[in-house]
C-alpha positions as CSV (number, residue, x, y, z in Angstrom):
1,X,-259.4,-231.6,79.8
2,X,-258.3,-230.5,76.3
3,X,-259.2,-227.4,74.7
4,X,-258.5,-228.6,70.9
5,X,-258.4,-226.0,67.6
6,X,-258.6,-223.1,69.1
7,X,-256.8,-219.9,68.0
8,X,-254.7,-219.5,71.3
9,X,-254.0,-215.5,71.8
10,X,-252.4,-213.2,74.2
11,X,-250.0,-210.3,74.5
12,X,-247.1,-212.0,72.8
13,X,-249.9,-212.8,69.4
14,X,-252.0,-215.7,68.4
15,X,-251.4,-219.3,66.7
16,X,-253.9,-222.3,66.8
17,X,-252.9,-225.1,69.1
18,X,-254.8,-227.4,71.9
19,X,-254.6,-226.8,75.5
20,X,-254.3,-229.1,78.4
21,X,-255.5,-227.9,81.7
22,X,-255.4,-230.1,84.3
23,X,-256.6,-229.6,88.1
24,X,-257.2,-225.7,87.2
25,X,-253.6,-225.5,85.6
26,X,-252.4,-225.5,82.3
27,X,-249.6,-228.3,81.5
28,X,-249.3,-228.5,77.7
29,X,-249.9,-226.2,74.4
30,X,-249.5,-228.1,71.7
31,X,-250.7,-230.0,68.7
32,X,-253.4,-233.6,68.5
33,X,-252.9,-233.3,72.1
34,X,-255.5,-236.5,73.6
35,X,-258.0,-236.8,76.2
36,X,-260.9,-238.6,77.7
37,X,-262.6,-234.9,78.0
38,X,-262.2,-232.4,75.0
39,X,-264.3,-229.5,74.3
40,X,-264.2,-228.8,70.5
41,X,-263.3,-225.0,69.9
42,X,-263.4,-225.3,66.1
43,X,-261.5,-222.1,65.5
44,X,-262.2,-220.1,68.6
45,X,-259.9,-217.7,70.7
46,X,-258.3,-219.4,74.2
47,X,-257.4,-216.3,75.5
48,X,-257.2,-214.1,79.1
49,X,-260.4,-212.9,80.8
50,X,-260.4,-209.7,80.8
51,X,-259.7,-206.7,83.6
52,X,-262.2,-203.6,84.1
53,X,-261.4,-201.2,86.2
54,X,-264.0,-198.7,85.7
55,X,-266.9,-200.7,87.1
56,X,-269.7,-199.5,88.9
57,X,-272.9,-200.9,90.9
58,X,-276.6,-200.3,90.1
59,X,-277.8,-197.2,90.9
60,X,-274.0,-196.9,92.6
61,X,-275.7,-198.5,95.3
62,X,-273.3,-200.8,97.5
63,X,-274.5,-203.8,98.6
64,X,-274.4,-208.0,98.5
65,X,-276.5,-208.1,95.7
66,X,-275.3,-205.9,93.7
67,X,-271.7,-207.0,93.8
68,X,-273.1,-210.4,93.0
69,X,-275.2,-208.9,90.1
70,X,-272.3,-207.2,88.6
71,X,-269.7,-210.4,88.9
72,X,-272.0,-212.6,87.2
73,X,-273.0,-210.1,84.5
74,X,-268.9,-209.2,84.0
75,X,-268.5,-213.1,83.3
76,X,-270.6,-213.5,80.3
77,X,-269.4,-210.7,78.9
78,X,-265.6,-211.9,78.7
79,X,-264.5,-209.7,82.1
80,X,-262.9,-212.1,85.1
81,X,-261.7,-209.2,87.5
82,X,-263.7,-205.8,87.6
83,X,-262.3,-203.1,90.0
84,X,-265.5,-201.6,91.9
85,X,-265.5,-197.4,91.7
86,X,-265.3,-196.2,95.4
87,X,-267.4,-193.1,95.1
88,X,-270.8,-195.5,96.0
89,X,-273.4,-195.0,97.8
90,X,-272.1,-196.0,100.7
91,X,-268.8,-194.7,99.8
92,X,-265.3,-197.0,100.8
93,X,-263.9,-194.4,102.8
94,X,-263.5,-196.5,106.0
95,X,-262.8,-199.8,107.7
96,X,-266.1,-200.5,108.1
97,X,-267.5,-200.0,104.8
98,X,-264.5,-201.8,103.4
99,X,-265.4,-205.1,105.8
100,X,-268.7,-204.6,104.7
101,X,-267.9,-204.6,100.8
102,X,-265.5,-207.3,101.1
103,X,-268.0,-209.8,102.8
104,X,-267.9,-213.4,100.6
105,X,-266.3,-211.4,98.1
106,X,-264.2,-214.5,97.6
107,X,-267.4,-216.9,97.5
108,X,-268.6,-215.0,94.0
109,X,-269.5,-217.3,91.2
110,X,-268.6,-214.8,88.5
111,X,-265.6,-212.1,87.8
112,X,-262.9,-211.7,90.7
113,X,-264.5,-208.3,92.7
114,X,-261.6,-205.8,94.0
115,X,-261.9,-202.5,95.4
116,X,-260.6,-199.2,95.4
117,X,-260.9,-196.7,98.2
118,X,-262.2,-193.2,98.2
119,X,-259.4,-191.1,99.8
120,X,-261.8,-188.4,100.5
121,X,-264.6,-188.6,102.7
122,X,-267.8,-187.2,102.1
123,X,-267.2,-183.6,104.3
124,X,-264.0,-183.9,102.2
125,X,-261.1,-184.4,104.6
126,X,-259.2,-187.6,104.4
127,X,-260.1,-190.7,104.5
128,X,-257.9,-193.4,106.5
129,X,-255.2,-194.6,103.0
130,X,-253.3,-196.2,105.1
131,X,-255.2,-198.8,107.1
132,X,-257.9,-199.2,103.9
133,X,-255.0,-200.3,101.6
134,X,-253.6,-202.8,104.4
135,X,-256.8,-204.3,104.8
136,X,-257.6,-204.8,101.2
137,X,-258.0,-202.3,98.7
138,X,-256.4,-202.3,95.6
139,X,-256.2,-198.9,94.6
140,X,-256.9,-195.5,96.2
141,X,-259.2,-193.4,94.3
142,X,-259.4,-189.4,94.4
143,X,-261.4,-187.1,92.1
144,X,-259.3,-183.8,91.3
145,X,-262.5,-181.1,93.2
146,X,-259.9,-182.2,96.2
147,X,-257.9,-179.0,97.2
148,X,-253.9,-179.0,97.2
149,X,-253.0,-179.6,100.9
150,X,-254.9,-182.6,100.7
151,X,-253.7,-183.6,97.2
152,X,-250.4,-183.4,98.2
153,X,-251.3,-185.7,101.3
154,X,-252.8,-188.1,99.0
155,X,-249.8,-188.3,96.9
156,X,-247.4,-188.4,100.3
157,X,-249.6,-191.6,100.9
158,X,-249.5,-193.2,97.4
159,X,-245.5,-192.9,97.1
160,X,-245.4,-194.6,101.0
161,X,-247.2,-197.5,99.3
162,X,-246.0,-198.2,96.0
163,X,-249.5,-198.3,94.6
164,X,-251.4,-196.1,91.2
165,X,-253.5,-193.1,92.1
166,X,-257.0,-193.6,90.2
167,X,-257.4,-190.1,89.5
168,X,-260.9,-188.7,88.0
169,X,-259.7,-185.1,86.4
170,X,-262.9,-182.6,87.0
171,X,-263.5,-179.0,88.1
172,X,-265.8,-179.1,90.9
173,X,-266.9,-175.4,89.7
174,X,-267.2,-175.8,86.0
175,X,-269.1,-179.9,86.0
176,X,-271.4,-178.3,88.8
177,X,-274.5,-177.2,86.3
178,X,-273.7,-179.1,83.2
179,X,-274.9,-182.1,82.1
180,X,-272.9,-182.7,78.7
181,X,-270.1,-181.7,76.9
182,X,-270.3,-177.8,76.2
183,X,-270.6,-177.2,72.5
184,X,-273.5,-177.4,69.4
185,X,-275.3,-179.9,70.4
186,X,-275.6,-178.9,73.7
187,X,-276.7,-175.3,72.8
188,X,-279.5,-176.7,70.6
189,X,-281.2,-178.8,73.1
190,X,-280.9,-175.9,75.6
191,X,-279.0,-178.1,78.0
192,X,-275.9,-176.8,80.3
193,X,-272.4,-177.4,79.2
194,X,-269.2,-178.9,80.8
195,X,-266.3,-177.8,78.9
196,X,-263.5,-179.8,77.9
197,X,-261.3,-177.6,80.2
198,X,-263.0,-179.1,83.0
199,X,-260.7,-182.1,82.6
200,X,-257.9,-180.6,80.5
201,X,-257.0,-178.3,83.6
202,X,-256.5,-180.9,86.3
203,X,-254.9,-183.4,84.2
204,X,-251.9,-180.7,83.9
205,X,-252.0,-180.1,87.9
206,X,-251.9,-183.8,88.4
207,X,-249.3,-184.7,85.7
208,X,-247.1,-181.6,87.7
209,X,-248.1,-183.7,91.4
210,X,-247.0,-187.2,89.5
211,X,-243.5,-185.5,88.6
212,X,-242.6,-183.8,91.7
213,X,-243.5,-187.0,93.5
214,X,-242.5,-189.4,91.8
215,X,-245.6,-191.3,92.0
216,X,-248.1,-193.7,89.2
217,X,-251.2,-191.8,88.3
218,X,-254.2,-193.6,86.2
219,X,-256.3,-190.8,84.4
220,X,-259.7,-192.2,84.8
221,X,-262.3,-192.6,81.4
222,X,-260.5,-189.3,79.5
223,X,-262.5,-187.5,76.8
224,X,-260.8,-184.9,75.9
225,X,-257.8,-185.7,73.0
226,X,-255.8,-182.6,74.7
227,X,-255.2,-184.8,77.6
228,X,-254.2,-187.7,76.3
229,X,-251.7,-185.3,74.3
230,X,-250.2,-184.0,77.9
231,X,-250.4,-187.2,79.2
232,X,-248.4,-188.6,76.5
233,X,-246.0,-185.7,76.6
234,X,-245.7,-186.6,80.1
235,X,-244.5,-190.0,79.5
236,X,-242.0,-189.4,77.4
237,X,-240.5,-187.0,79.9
238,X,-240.2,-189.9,82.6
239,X,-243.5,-188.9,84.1
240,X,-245.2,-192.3,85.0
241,X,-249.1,-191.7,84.3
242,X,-251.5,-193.3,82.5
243,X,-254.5,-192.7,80.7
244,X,-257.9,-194.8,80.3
245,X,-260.5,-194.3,77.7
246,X,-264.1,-195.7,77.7
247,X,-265.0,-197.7,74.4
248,X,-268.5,-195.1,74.2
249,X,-265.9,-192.5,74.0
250,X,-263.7,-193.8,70.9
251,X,-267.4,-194.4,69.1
252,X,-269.8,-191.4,70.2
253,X,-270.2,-188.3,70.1
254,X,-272.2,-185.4,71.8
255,X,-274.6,-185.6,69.2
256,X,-275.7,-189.3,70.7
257,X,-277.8,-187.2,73.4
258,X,-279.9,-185.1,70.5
259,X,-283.9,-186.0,71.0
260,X,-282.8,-185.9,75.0
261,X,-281.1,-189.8,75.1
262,X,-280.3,-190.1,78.6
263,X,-278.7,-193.8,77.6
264,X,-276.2,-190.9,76.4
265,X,-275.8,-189.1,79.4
266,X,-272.3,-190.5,80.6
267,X,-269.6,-189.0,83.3
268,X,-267.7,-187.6,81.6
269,X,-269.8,-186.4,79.1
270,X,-269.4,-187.4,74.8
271,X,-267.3,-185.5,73.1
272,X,-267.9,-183.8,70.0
273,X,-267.4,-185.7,66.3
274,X,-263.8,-184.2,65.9
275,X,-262.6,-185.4,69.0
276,X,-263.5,-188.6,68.6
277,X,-261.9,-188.9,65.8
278,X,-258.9,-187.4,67.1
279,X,-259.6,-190.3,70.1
280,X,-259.6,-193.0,67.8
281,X,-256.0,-191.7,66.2
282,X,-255.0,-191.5,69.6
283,X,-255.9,-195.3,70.1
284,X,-254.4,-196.1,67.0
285,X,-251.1,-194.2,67.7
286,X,-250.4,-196.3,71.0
287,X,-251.1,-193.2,73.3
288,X,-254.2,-194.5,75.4
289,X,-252.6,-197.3,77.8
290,X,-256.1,-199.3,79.0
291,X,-259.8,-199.3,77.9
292,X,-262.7,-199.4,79.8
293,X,-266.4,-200.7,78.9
294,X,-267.8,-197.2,82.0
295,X,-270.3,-199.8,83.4
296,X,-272.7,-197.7,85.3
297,X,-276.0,-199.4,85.6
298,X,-279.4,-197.3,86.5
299,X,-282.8,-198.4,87.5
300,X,-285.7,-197.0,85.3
301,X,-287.0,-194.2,87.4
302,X,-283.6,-192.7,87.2
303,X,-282.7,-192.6,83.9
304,X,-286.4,-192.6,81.8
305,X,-286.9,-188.9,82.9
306,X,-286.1,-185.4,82.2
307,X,-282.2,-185.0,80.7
308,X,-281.4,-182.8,83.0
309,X,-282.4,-184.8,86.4
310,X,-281.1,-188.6,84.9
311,X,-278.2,-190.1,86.2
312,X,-275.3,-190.5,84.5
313,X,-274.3,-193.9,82.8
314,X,-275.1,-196.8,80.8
315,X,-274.6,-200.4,80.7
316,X,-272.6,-202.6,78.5
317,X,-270.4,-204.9,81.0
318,X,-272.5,-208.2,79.1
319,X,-271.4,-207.1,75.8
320,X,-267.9,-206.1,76.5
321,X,-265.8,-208.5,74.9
322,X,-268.3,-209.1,71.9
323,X,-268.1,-205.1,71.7
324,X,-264.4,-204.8,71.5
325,X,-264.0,-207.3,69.0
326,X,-266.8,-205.8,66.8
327,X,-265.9,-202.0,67.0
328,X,-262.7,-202.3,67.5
329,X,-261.0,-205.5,66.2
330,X,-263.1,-205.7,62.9
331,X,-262.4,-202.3,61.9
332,X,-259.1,-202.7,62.1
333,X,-258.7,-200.1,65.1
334,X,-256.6,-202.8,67.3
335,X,-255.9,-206.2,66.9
336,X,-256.6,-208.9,69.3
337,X,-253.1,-209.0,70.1
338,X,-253.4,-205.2,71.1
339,X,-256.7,-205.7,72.7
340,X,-255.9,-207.4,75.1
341,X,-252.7,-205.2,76.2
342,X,-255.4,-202.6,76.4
343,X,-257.9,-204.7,77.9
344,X,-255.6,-207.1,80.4
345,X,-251.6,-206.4,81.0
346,X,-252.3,-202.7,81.1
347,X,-255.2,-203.0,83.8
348,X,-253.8,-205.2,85.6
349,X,-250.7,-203.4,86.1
350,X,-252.5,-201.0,87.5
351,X,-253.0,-202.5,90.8
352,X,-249.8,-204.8,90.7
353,X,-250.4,-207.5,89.0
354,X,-248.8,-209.6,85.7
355,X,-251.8,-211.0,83.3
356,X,-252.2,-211.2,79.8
357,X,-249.9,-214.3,79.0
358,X,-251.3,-217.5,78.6
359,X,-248.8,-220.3,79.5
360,X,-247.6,-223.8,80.4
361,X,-247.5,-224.0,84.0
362,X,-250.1,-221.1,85.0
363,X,-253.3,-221.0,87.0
364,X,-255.7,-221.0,83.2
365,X,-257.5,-217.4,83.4
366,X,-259.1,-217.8,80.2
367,X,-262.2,-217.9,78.4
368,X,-263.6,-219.3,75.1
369,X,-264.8,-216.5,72.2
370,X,-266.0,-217.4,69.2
371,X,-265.8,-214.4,66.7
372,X,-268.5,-216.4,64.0
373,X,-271.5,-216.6,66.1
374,X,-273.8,-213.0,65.4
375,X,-275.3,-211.8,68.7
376,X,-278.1,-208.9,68.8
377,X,-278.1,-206.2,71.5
378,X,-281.4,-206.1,73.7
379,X,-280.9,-203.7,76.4
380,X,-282.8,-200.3,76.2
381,X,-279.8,-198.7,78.7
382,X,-277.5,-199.7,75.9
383,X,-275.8,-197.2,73.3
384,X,-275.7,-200.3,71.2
385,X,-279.2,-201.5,71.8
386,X,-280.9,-203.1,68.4
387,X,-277.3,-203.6,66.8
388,X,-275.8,-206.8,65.9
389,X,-272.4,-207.8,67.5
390,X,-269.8,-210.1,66.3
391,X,-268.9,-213.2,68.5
392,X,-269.9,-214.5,71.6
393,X,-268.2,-216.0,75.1
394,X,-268.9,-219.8,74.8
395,X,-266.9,-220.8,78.3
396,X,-264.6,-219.6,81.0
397,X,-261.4,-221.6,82.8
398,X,-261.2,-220.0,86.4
399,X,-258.4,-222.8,88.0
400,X,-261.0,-225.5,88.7
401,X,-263.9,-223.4,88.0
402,X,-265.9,-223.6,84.6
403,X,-268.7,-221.6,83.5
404,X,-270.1,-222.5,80.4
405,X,-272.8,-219.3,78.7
406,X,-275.9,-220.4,75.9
């Protein structure tokens, strides 16, 4: 098979070439390359699937269908891995819940399904790190309500292992009323605040645990500029952490929830129009290191009610790569080149693993995008519902495995 014209792009830029991929592999980027089968790009990008890891379930709910849902859905929408959240419903927080999740995980005809583990159990002691990351998990997961003694413990475990900490920075007592960010916008619709502090506070505690131990710390969907400024102060002390930003969060602010839009109603909540701008700088200035589409997928009955009783999230996993490009690329915010470091390398990194290069001699990983095609948004759980996007995911190379999308 030859993929000819297409504009071939990864980490290290873009030219146009062919591609020859052969039994799932590719053996030659070149130029007129010939053969019996070849699928006409006419000016497409040949470039990586990408990696989400920021992914969670409908209604959080953990099950078969769901994970099969979600890997399908991640595929047309440009994503071939997606990291599943482990704060479900069940929760991965022990062997058998693990065993359970990982059932024909590797029979899914979509995106690649990994999963983190939920260091703390639901009665809030510790969960068994050791024995979930040797039987599969990619990533341990702790949110910051988790006291000191058992952060520390946490951290003892993740510097044992080698692996990132996915850390979600919150205040158990100051996210425990409020529903948005605290500010205008929430004061006029009467609604409970969080305040940025929430996060702000616990990303310096965790930065502090990081140092001491030496360990790797992903800050999970940040919202608040001041924490990507400690976070980056952090790095260039040596202090190995990480931040990821959600795509809703570099676009929207607070205001998105005026007339009560519960599609609005994300975790963590929309910042306010400054800080978003301040965001996008941030973006711009190289000082987020991964993005994230915050996939969180309700039914209905919990999100088409009262502000105050809706579940948090909305959906865009479909849309993601068609989204990026469109917000992102077109505006001149990124390029593709420094999409996909935000959008591939960087997450993949994360849980140990080299992507982001497409290369003679590789398993292909890639997918077909063609930036020219105009695609509408239909999805009322959307914050992009009834816009147009730029581009669409024709095909994608799995090794042997070919899915092609109308």
């Amino acid at each position: 098979m030859v993929i000819s014209n297409a504009v071939v792009c990864d980490v290290n830029g873009e030219k146009k070439a062919d591609v020859r991929i052969e039994n799932g592999i590719i053996t030659e980027i070149g130029t007129e390359l010939k053969d019996a089968e070849i699928i006409h790009a006419n000016g497409a990008y040949f470039m990586p699937l990408l990696v989400d890891a920021n992914v969670r379930l409908q209604d959080s709910t953990l099950n078969s269908k769901n994970i099969k849902a979600i890997s399908k859905e991640a595929l047309r929408g440009g994503i071939g891995h997606i990291i599943l959240n482990a704060d479900s419903t069940p929760a991965i927080d022990s062997e058998v819940v693990l065993e359970y999740a990982q059932n024909n995980l590797d029979k899914l005809k979509g995106a690649k399904v990994d999963l983190m583990l939920n260091t703390l159990k639901e009665d809030a002691t510790l969960s068994n790190i050791a024995i979930l990351l040797k039987k599969g998990a990619v990533a341990p997961y702790m949110s910051t309500i988790a006291k000191n003694n058992l952060t520390i413990k946490i951290a003892e475990y993740v510097k044992m292992y080698g692996v990132t900490l996915f850390c979600k920075a919150e205040d158990n007592s100051l996210i425990n009323n409020g529903v948005m960010l605290e500010g205008d916008v929430s004061s006029k619709l009467g609604l409970a605040g969080i305040p940025d502090l929430s996060e702000v506070l616990h990303v310096s505690r965790m930065i502090e645990i990081a140092r001491h131990f030496g360990i790797k710390i992903l800050f999970k969907s940040i919202a608040s500029p001041r924490s990507i400024y400690l976070i980056d102060k952090a790095k260039k002390e040596g202090v190995d952490v990480r931040c990821e930003v959600s795509i809703h969060h570099l676009l929207h602010a607070d205001e998105a929830c005026e007339n009560f839009n519960t599609t609005a109603k994300l975790d963590p909540p929309l910042a306010c129009r400054s800080d978003v701008l301040l965001l996008q700088e941030a973006l711009k200035n190289n000082q987020i290191d991964s993005l994230t589409v915050l996939h969180q997928p309700n039914s209905p009955v919990n999100k088409e009610v009262a502000f105050y009783d809706a579940h948090y999230g909305c959906e865009a996993l479909s849309d993601a790569l068609p989204l990026y490009y469109t917000k992102l690329v077109q505006t001149q915010m990124l390029d593709m080149t420094e999409l996909l470091k935000l959008t591939v390398k960087n997450p993949a990194k994360n849980i140990g693993l080299e992507a982001g290069v497409i290369e003679v001699g590789q398993k292909v990983n890639a997918l077909l995008f063609n930036p020219h095609v105009k695609v509408m948004v239909d999805n009322k759980q959307s914050l992009y519902d009834g816009e147009e996007l730029s581009g669409k995911v024709v095909m994608s190379f799995d090794g042997a495995k070919t899915s092609k999308f109308l």
